[in-house]
N, C-alpha and C positions, 0 to 999 in steps of 0.2 A: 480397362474399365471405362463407361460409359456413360451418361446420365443423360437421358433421353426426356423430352417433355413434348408431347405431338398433342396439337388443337386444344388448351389445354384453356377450363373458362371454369370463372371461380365466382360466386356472386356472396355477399356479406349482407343477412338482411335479404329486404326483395329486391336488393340494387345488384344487378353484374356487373365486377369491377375488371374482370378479365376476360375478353373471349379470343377463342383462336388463335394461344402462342404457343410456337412450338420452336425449338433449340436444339442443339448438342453439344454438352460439353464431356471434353473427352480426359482421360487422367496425363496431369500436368501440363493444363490448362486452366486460366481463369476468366470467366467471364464478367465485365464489371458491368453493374445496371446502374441506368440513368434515367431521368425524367421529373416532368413536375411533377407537386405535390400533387397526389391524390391520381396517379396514373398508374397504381396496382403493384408500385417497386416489393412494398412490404408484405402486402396482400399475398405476391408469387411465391415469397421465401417461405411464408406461413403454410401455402397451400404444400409447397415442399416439403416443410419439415414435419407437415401431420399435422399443424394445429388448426388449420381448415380441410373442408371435404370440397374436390374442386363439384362443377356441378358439371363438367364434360373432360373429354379427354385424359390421357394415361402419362404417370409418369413413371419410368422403369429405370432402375442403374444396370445394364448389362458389364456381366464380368464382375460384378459386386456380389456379394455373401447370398445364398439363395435361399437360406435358413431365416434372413432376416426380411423387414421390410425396406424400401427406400428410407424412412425417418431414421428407424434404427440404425443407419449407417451413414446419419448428418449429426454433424456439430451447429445449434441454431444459437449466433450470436446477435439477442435484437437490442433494443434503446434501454429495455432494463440489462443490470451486469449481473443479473440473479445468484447476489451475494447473500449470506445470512448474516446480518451485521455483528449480532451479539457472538461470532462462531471467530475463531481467530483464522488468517487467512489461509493455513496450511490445513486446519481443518473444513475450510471453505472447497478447498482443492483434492482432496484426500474424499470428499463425499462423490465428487463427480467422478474422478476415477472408481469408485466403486459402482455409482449408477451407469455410467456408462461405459466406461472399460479403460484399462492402463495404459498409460503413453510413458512421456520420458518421469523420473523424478520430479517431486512436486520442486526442490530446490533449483534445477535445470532448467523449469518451464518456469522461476520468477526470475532466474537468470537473464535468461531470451529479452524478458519486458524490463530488466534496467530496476529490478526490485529485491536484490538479491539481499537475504538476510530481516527478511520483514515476518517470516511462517509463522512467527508467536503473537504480532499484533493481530488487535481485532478487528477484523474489518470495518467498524465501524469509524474506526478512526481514522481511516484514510481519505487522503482526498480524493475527486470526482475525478481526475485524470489515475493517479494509484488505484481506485478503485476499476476503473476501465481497463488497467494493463491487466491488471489478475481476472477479469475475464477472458484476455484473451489469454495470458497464463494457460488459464484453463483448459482451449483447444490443444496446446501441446503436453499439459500433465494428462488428458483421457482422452485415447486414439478414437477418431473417425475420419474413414477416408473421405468424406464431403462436408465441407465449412461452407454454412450460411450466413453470411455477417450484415448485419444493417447497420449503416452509418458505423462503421468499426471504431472510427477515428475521433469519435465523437472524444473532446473534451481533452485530446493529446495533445502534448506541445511539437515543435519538430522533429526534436529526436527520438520522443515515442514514436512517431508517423514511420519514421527510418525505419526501426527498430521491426514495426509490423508488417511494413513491404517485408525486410529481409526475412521473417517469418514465414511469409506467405511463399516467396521463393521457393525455402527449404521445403516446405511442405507439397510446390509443384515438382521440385525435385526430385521428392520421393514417390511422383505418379499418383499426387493427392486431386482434388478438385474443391475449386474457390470460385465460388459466386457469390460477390459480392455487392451491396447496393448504396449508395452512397451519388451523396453532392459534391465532394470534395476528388481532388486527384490522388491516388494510392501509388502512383511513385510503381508502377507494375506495366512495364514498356510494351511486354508482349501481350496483355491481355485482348479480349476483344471484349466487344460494347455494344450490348443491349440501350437500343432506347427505346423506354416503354413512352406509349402512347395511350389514353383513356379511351378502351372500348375497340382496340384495335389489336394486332398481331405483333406489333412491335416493331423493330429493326434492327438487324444486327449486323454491325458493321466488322 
């Protein structure tokens, strides 16, 4: 599997905030994006995941589901943890494997995030870090083989941070793909690095 993105320009408004990037990332592999604010990190994942229409260029997953589209075969993890607060956290998790499809047990995926024994609380009651781990929960209670994560880390202490690397690992293990974008270091030795630039093609080192 594949995830191909050639000349790829995205504009928000009558502003182009993306023109002419193009990538490959291939299964188990992660690519990690960087760059200053306002240089299109969020913008590319959006354009990724379907919530924007790019305004040039193709992006295709070769070797992925040909029933589906590129979206339908991403996990998009952005700045909200798109919880239902009044919904208790197992039913928070229980909705996403139905919208999007079944991964491991909901009690195995709060396992992974160091939550283990919480299913009955309400989401609402959780704190801003608890609340961030049961999003990522989430990528391993409902299977996609392409994780888009923004600023994933936002709001973990250390050994959440640990916890998401080894995550992220098992999921390249299993021939998954992680593109993620973030300020922070993800503890992911072999990834490679995107550094977006405003209005340019990027660099990948």
């Amino acid at each position: 599997m594949k995830l191909v993105v050639e000349n790829l320009g995205v504009e928000r408004g009558e502003r182009r905030i993306i023109e002419g990037l193009a990538f490959e990332v291939s299964s188990g592999e992660a690519l990690v994006i960087t760059g200053p604010n306002g240089s299109g990190k969020s913008t590319m994942l959006k354009a990724l995941a379907g919530y924007l229409r790019p305004s040039a260029g193709t992006i295709t997953l070769l070797g992925g589901n040909g029933e589906k589209s590129v979206p339908e075969q991403c996990h998009y993890l952005a700045h909200s943890n798109a919880l239902k607060l009044q919904l208790s956290v197992r039913e928070n998790l229980e909705f996403w494997q139905h919208y999007l499809g079944m991964g491991e047990p909901v009690e195995a995926a709060l396992e992974a995030v160091g939550l283990p024994g919480i299913g009955d609380i309400p989401a609402g009651y959780l704190s801003a870090g608890q609340k961030r781990r049961v999003a990522i929960a989430r990528l391993i209670a409902a299977f996609r083989p392409v994780w888009l994560v923004d600023e994933p880390t936002a709001a973990l202490d250390a050994s959440s941070e640990c916890r998401f690397a080894a995550i992220v690992e098992r999921h390249l293990s299993n021939g998954g793909i992680v593109l993620a974008a973030t300020h922070q270091p993800l503890g992911l030795e072999a990834a490679r690095v995107l550094e977006m630039r405003a209005l340019t093609a990027g660099l990948i080192k």
